[in-house]
C-alpha positions as semicolon CSV with decimal commas, in nm:
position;residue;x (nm);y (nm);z (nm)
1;X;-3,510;-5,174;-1,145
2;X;-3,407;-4,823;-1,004
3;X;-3,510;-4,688;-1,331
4;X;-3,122;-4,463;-1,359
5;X;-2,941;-4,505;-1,664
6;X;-2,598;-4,711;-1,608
7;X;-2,297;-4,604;-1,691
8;X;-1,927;-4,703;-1,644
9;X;-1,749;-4,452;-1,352
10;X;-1,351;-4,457;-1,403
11;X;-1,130;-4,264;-1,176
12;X;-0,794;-4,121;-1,224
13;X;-0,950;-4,152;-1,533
14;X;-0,717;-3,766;-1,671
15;X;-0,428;-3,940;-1,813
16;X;-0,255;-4,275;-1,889
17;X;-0,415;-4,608;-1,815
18;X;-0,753;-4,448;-1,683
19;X;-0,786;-4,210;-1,990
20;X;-0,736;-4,500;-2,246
21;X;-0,948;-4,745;-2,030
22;X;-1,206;-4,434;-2,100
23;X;-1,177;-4,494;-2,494
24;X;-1,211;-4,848;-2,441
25;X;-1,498;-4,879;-2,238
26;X;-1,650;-4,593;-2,491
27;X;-1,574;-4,757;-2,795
28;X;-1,775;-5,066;-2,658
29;X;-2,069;-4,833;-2,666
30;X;-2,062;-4,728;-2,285
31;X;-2,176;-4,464;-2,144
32;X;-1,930;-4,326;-1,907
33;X;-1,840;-4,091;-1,598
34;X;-1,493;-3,944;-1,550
35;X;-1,335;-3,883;-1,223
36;X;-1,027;-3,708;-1,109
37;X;-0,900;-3,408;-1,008
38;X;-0,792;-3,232;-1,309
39;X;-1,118;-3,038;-1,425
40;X;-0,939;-2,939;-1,810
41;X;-0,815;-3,274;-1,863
42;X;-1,128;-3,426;-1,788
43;X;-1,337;-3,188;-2,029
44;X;-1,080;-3,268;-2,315
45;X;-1,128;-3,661;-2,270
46;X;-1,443;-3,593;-2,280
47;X;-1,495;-3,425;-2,616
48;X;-1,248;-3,656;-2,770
49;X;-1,460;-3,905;-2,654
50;X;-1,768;-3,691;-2,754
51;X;-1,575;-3,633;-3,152
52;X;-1,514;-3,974;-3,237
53;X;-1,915;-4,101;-3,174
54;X;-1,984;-4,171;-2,831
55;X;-2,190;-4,004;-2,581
56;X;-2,026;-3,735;-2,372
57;X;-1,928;-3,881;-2,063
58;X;-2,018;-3,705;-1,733
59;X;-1,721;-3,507;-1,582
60;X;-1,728;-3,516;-1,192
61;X;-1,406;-3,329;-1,068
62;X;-1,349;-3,465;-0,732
63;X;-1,038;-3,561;-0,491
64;X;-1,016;-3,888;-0,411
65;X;-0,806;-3,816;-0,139
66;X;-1,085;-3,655;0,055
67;X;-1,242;-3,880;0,306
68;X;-1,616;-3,797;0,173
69;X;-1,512;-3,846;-0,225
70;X;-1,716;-4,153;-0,213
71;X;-2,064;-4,007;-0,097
72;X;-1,980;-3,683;-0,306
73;X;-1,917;-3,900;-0,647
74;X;-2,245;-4,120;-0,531
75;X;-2,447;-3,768;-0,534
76;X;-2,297;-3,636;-0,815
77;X;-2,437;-3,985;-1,002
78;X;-2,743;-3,922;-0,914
79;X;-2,849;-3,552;-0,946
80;X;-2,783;-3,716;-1,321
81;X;-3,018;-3,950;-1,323
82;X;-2,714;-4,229;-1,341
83;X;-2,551;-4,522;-1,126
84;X;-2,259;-4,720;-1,193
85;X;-2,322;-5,078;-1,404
86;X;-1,949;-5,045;-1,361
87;X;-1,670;-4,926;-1,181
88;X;-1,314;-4,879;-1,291
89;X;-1,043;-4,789;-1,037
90;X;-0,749;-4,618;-1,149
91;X;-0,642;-4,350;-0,939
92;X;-0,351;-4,450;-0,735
93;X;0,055;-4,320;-0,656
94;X;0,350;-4,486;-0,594
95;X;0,683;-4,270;-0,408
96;X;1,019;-4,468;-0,433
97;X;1,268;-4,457;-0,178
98;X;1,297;-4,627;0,170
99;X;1,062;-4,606;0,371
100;X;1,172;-4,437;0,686
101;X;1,315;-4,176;0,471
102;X;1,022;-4,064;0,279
103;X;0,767;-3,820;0,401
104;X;0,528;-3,982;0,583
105;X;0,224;-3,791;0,549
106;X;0,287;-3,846;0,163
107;X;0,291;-4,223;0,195
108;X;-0,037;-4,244;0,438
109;X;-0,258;-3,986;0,176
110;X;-0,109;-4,305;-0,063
111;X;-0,244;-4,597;0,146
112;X;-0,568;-4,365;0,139
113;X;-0,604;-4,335;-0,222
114;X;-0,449;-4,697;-0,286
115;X;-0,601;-4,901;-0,030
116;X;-0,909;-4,664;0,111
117;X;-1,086;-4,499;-0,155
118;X;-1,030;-4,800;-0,349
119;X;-1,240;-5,053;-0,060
120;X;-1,487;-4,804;0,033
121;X;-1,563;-4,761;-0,362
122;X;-1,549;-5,129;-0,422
123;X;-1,816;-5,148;-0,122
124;X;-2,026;-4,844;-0,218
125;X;-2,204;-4,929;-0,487
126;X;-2,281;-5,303;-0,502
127;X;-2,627;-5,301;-0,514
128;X;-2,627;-5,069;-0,791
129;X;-2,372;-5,300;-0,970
130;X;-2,638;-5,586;-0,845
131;X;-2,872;-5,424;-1,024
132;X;-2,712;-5,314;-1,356
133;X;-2,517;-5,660;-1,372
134;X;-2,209;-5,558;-1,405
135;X;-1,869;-5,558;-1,210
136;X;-1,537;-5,357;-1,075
137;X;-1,239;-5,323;-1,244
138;X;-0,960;-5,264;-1,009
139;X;-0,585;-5,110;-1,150
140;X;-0,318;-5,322;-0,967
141;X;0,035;-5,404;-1,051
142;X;0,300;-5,668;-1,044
143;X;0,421;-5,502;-0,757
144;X;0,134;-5,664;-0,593
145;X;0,308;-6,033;-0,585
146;X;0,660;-5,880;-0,474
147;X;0,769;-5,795;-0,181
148;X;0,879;-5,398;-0,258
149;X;1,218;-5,271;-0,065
150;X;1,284;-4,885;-0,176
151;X;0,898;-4,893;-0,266
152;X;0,749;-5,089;0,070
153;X;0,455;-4,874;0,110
154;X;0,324;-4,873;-0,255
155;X;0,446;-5,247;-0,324
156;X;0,247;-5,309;0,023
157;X;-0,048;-5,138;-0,142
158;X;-0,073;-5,316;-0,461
159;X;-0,065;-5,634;-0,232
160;X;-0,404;-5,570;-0,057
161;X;-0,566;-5,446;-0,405
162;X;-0,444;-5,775;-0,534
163;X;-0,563;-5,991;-0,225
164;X;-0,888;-5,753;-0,181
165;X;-1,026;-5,782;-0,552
166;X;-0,969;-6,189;-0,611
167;X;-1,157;-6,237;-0,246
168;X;-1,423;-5,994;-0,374
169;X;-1,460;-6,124;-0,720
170;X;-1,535;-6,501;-0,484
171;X;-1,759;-6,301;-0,274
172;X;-1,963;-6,125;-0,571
173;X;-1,985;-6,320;-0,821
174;X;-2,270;-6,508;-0,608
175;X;-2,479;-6,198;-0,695
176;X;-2,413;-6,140;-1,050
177;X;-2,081;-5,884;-0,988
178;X;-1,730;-5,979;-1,135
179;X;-1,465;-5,853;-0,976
180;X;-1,088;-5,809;-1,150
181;X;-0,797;-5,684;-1,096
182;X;-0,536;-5,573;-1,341
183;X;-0,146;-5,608;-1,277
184;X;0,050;-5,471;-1,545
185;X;0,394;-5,453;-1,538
186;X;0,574;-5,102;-1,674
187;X;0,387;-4,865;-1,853
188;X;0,476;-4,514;-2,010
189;X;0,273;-4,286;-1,809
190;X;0,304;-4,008;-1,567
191;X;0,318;-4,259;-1,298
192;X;0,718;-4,257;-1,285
193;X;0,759;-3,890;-1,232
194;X;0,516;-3,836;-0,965
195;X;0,695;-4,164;-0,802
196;X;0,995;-3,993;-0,833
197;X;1,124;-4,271;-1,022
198;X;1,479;-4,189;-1,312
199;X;1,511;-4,366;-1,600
200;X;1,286;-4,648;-1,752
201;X;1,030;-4,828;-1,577
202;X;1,138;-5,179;-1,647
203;X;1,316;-5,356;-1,924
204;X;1,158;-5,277;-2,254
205;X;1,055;-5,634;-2,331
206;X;0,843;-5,621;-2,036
207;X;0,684;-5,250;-2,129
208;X;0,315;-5,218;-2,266
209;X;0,134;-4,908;-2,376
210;X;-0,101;-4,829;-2,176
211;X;-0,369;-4,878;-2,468
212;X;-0,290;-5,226;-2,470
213;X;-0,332;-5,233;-2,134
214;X;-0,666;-5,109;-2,160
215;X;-0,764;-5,349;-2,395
216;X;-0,649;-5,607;-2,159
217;X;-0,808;-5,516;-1,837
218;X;-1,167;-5,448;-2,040
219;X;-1,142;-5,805;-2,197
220;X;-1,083;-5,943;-1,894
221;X;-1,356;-5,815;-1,682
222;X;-1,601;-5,893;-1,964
223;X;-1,492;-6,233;-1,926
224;X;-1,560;-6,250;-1,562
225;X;-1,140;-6,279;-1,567
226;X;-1,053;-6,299;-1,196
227;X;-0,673;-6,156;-1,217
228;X;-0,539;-5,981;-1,594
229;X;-0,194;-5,979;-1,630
230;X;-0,083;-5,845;-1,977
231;X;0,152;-5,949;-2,141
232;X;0,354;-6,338;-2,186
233;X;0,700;-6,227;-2,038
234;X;0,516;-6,060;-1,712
235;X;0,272;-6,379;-1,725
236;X;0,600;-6,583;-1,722
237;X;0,786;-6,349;-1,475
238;X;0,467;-6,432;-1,228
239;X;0,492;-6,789;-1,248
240;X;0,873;-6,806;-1,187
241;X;0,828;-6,567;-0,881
242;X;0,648;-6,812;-0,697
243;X;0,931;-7,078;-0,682
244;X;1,254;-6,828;-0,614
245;X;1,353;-6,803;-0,234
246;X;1,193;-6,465;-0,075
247;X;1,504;-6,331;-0,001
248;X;1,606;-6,326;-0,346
249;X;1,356;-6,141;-0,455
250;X;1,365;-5,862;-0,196
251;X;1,739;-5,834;-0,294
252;X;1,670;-5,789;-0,627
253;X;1,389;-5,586;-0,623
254;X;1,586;-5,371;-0,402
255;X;1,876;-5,362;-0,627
256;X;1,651;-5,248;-0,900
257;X;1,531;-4,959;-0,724
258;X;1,845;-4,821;-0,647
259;X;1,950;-4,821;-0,980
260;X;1,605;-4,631;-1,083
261;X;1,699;-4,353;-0,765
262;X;1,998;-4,304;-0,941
263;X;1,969;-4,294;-1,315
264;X;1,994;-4,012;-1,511
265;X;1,622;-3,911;-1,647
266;X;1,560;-3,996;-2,023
């Protein structure tokens, strides 16, 4: 034993899915370290966390964006006596819009904090997750069985987190580590604006709240779950994918994000 106290590190962990996977994982009694780039946001999850009975989480403000945020958040861990039993990964972006018209720069710092950080944290810590036996918890999407026209890069993204976390969860779970991943279809959350997405996200039959989604994802990985999707219809809407001609889909899907460039905002 290493003898540092475990504890659960969850980034974009400042708002939506990450902040209520925060409560979740803290109601279960763990002990937890928040990461993301918003330093006030962070402090206010964690007093809220802090107010209703649980410990007060570490803060670690870092960008994940940043091609040392792994080593940094690894240090920061430690100076507090801490490692990760486990890890919850959250942060990510989407952009809509075609491809070859969207900045470009914009959608490679995406495949860095979608695809990159999300391996190299996956990979950084196993033998403390070894240790601690526990496991990652990787944020997907549905996107991740679709092919994505008007969102290629961040449908393309979601694909390798999806294919990356149920190889891991084969590889790991030889040593103790459970690997999931977590595809939920539309949630409420800020991700829509910073996507540049108008209107809804998706039907409202197919819409969780992010809580729920928490719930989800945490049950999941305590099960040793290898893939979480939550919710019937999107279970449904998975299963039916698999048997409609590709070209179909990319039609549709492409359809559909037209019709989100162009709606009015609500």
């Amino acid at each position: 034993m290493s003898g540092l106290r475990p504890v659960t590190v969850i980034t974009g962990a400042s708002a939506g899915i990450g902040a209520e996977l925060a409560r979740v994982f803290a109601r279960h009694g763990h002990d937890l370290a928040l990461v993301a780039r918003r330093a006030d946001r962070l402090h206010a999850l964690a007093d809220q966390i802090a107010a209703a009975g649980g410990a007060r989480p570490l803060v670690i403000v870092a960008d994940l964006q940043r091609s040392d945020a792994a080593r940094l958040i690894g240090e920061a861990l430690t100076v507090q006596g801490t490692e990760p039993q486990y890890l919850v990964k959250n942060a990510g972006f989407g952009l809509i819009g075609p491809a070859a018209a969207l900045d470009r720069a914009e959608q490679l710092a995406m495949i860095d904090l979608n695809v990159r950080m999300l391996t190299e944290l996956s990979l950084a810590f196993v033998d403390s997750l070894e240790r601690q036996r526990g496991g990652i918890l990787n944020v997907g999407s549905m996107a991740g069985f679709l092919p994505g026209p008007g969102m290629a890069v961040y449908y393309a993204s979601k694909a390798f987190v999806l294919s990356f976390s149920e190889a891991l969860h084969s590889e790991l779970k030889w040593r103790g580590v459970w690997v999931t991943v977590l595809c939920p279809g539309p949630v409420p959350t800020e991700f829509a604006a910073r996507a540049g997405i108008s209107g809804n996200l998706g039907p409202a039959i197919r819409s969780q709240s992010a809580e729920r989604v928490a719930e989800a994802g945490y049950r999941g990985l305590m099960r040793g779950q290898r893939t979480v999707v939550p919710g019937a219809i999107n279970k449904l809407m998975i299963l039916i994918i698999r048997f409609v001609p590709r070209g179909l889909v990319m039609a549709l899907v492409g359809a559909r994000q037209r019709r989100r460039r162009s709606a009015p905002r609500t």
